[in-house]
VOGU-3710 file (C-alpha; in Angstrom, 3 decimals, decimal comma):
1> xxxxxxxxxx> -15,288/0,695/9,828  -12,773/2,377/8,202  -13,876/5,700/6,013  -12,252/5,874/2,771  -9,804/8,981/2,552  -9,178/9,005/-0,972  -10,998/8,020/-4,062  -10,604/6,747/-7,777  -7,220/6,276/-9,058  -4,003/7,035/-7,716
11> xxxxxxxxxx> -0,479/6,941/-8,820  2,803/6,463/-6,706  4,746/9,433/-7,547  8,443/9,609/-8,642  10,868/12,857/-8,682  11,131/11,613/-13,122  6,981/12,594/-12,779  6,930/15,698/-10,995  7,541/18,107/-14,669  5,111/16,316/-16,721
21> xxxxxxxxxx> 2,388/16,342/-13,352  3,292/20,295/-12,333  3,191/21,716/-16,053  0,019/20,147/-16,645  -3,090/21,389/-14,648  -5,924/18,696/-16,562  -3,084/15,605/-15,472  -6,070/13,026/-14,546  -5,131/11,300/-11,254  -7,265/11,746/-8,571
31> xxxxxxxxxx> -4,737/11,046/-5,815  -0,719/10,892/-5,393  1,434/8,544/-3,030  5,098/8,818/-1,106  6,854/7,366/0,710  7,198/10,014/4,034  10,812/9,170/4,918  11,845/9,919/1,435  10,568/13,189/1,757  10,698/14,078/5,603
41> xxxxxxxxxx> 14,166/16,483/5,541  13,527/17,980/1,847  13,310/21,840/1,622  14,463/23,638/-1,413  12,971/23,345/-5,160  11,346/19,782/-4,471  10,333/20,408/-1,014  8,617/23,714/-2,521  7,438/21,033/-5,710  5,630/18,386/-3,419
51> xxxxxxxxxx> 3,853/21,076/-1,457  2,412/22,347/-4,922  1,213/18,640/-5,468  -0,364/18,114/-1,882  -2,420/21,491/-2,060  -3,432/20,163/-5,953  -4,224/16,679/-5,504  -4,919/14,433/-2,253  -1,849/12,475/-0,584  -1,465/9,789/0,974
61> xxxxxxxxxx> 1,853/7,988/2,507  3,166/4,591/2,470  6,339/3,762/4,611  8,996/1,438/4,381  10,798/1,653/7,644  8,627/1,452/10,240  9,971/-1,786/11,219  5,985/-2,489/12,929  7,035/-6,260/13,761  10,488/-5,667/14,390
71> xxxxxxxxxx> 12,307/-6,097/18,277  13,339/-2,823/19,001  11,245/0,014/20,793  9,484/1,992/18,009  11,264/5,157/16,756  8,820/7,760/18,835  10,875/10,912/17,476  10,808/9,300/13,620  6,758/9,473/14,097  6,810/12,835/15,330
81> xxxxxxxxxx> 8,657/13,969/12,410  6,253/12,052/9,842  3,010/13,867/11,975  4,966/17,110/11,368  5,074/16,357/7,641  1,576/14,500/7,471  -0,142/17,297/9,176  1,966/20,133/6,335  0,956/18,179/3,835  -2,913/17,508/4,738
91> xxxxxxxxxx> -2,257/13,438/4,256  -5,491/11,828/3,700  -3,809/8,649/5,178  -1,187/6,446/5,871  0,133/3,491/5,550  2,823/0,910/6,474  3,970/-3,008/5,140  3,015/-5,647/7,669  6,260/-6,906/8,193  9,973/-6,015/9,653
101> xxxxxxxxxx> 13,006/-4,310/8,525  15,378/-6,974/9,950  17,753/-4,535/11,594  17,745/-1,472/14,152  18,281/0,759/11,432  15,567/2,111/8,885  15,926/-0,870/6,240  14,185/-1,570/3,031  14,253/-5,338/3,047  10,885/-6,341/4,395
111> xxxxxxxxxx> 10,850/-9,696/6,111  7,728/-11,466/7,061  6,554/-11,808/10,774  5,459/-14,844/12,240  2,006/-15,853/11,449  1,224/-16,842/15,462  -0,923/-15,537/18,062  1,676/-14,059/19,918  3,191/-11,988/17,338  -1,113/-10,986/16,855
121> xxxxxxxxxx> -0,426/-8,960/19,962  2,619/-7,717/19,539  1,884/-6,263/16,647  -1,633/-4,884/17,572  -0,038/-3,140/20,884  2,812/-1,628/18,387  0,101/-0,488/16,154  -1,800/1,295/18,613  0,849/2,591/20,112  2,069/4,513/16,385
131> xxxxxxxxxx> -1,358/5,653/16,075  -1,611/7,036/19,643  1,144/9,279/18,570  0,231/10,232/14,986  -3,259/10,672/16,474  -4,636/8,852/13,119  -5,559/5,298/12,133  -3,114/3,696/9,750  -3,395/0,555/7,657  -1,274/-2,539/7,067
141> xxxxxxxxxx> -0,460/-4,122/4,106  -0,366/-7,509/3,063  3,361/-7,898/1,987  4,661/-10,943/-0,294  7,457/-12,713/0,940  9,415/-15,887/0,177  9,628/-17,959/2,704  7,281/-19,107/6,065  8,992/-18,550/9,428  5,898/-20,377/10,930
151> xxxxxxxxxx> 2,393/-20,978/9,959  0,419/-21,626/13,091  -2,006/-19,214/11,577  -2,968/-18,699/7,634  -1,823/-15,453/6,529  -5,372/-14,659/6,296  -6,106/-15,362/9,751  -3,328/-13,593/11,258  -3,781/-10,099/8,931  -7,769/-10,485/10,189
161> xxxxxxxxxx> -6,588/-10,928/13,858  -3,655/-7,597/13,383  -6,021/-5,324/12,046  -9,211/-6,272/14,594  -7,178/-6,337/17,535  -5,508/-2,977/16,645  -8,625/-1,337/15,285  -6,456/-0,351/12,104  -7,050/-0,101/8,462  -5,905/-2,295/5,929
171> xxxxxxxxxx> -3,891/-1,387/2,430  -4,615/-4,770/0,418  -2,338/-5,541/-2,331  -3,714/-7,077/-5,323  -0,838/-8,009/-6,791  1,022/-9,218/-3,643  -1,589/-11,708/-3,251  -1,216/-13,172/-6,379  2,656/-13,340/-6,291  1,882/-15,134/-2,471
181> xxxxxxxxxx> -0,715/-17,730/-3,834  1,390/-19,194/-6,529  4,666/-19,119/-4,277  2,568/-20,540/-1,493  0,255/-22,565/-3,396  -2,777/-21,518/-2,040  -6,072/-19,377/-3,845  -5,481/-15,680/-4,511  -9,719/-15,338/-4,762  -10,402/-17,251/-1,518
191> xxxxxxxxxx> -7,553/-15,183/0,292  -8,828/-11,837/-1,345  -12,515/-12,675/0,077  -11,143/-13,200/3,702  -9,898/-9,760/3,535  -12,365/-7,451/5,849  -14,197/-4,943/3,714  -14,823/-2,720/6,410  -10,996/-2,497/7,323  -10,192/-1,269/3,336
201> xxxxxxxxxx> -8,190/2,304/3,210  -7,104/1,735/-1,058  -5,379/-1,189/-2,784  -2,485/-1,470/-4,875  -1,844/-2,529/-8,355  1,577/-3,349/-9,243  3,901/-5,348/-11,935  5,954/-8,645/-10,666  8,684/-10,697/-12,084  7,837/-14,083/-13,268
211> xxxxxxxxxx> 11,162/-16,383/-12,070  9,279/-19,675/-13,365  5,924/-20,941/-12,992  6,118/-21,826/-9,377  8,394/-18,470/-8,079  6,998/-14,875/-9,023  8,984/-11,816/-7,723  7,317/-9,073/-7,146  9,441/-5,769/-8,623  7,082/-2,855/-9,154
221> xxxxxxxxxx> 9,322/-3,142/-12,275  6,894/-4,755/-15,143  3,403/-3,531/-16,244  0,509/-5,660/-14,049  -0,427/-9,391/-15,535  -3,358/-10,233/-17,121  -3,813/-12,315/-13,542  -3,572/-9,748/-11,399  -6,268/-7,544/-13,685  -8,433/-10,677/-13,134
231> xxxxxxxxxx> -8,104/-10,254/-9,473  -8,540/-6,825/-9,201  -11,711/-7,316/-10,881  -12,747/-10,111/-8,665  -11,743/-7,631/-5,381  -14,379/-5,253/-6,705  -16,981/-7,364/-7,054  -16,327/-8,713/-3,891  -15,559/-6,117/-1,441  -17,635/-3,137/-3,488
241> xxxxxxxxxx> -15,460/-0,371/-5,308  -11,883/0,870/-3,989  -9,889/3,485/-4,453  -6,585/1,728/-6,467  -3,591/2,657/-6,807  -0,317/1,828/-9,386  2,604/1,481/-7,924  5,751/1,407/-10,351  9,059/1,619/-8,887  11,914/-0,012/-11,378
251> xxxxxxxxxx> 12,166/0,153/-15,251  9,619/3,297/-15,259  8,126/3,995/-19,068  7,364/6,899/-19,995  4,849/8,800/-18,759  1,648/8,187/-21,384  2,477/4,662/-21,354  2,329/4,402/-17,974  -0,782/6,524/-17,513  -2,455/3,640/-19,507
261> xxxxxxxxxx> -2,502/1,458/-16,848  -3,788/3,997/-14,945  -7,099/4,393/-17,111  -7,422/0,484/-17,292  -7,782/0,549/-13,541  -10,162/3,788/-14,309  -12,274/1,615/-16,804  -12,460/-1,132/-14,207  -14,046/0,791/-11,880  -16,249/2,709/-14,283
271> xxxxxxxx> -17,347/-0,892/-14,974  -18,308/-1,731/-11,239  -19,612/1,607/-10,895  -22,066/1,237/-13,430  -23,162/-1,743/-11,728  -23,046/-1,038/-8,249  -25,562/1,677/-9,407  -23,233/4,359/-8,194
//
């Protein structure tokens, strides 16, 4: 089972939010997120900044480029940088998209890996491997994507099979399941439910893009549908309460509108805290 690092609500964090979360010592988050390569080779004012943040709230990271499913060796000196920076830092965990970056190079498109047994172990051994080396579990997320390369396995199945084989940890995104069940046409409550409890690091909350009624995009660039709040709901009831975080990437409001959002997830779990007697 996987302990839970963090707890409560957590926000990704953004250079635009570093004034208004610095200059105010009652800001109510109770944990931050980066992405580590963003952040691996900054010194100077912001390097200085994000070290006042880590030693004020907890951090966590969540990569883009670790390219876990992709054909080339694994970047071994990359991960000893990002141990250097996890270890300065005091990151409560991290995390990576269960996917690939489609190139050699540290991409951002995320592509989705074939849902077959034989990319199971592939993935599991590359897994273990970056954990051997950071000397720290990790979790996966569940990543939306647009189109099946194969399905010899559900997407359910094969997440359950990465994550047990690798003894790893497991980032599920709320809203990336929705966005995948009505792309996919399958249930969002039934695939939420498969999801192992005991594997749970945090989730993530995040807007998407509706296309039509049959294509949703997901942006990080709109506030979270009235769907997705519905599932997160459903995900604490189920699976007992997380630690949540918003993720907002694109078309960023301003700050008190955004920290909204933040307290509904807060009243959420108040809700299911109140019930779960804790």
């Amino acid at each position: 089972m996987m302990n839970q690092c963090v707890s409560g609500v957590g926000l990704s964090l953004k250079r635009e939010f570093f004034e208004a979360i610095i200059t105010n010592p009652d800001f109510e988050i109770d944990f931050l997120e980066v992405a580590p390569e963003n952040w691996l080779h900054f010194g100077g004012r912001l390097g200085r900044e994000l070290r006042t943040l880590s030693e004020r709230y907890p951090l966590v990271c969540h990569g883009l480029s670790l390219d876990i499913g992709g054909p080339s060796p694994l970047d071994v000196n990359y991960l000893k940088e990002m141990k250097t920076f996890f270890d300065f830092h005091e990151v409560k965990a991290y995390t990576e998209h269960l996917s690939y970056c489609g190139d050699t190079g540290h991409l951002y498109d995320l592509m989705p890996i074939p849902f077959t047994e034989e990319a199971v172990h592939y993935v599991a051994d590359r897994i273990k491997q970056v954990q051997d080396i950071l000397e720290r579990p990790i979790g996966m997320e569940n990543v939306s994507y647009y189109a099946l390369l194969t399905n010899e396995l559900t997407e359910a199945e094969f997440i359950n099979a990465v994550v047990s084989e690798a003894d790893c940890g497991l980032l599920f995104d709320v809203n990336n399941t929705y966005v995948n069940s009505i792309n996919h046409q399958y249930n969002a409550e039934s695939f939420m439910k498969a999801m192992p409890t005991e594997r749970m690091m945090y989730l993530h909350m995040a807007g998407h893009f509706d296309e039509a009624d049959d294509l949703k995009i997901d942006t990080h660039g709109q506030d979270v549908k009235p769907q997705v709040w519905d599932l997160l709901d459903k995900t604490y009831c189920t699976h007992g309460l997380q630690p949540t975080l918003l993720e907002r990437d694109f078309n960023i409001p301003p700050m008190e509108v955004l920290m909204e959002e933040v307290e509904q997830i807060r009243q959420a779990q108040q809700k299911w805290q109140a019930r779960y007697g804790q």
